[in-house]
N, C-alpha and C positions, 0 to 999 in steps of 0.2 A: 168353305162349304158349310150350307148348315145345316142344322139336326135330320129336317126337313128332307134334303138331298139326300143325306148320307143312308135313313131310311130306304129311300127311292131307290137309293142304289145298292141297299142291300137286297132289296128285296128282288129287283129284276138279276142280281147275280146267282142268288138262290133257284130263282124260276131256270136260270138257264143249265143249272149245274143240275138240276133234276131231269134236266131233257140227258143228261149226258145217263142217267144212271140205266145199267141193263136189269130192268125189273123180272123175276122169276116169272116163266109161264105155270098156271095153274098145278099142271103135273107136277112141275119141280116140286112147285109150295108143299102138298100134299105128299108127296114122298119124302122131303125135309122134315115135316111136322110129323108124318107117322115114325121118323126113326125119332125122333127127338121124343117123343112119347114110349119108344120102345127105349132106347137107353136109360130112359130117365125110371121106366121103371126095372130096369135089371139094376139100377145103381141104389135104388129102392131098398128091391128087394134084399142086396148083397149086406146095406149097410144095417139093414134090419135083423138078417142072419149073424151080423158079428156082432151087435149090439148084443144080441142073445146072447151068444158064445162067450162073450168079453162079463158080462153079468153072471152067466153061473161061477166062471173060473175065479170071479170077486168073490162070489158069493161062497163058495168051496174053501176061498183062503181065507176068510173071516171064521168058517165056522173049524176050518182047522186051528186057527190063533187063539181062538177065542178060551 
């Protein structure tokens, strides 16, 4: 088989595994995407709240130690 071929037949194996795929309907896509933007910013937000949290409590034992 040569390179040639093997191309050929990747490529028409591809084309057919893409007939196989069940693509989202638009509604799906859009209620996927607005949670995926809603998670992303609760996880945001959380990580931004401990960040703070985790900074004073450093910042409280340094100036205890210190």
């Amino acid at each position: 088989m040569t390179f040639k071929d093997k191309i050929t037949k990747y490529w028409t194996e591809t084309q057919l595994e893409i007939k196989k795929v069940a693509w989202p309907t638009r509604e799906e896509m859009i209620g996927s995407t607005m949670a995926t933007i809603v998670i992303s910013l609760l996880v945001a937000i959380f990580i931004w709240g401990a960040d703070i949290g985790i900074s004073k409590v450093v910042i409280t034992l340094f100036r205890v130690l210190a």
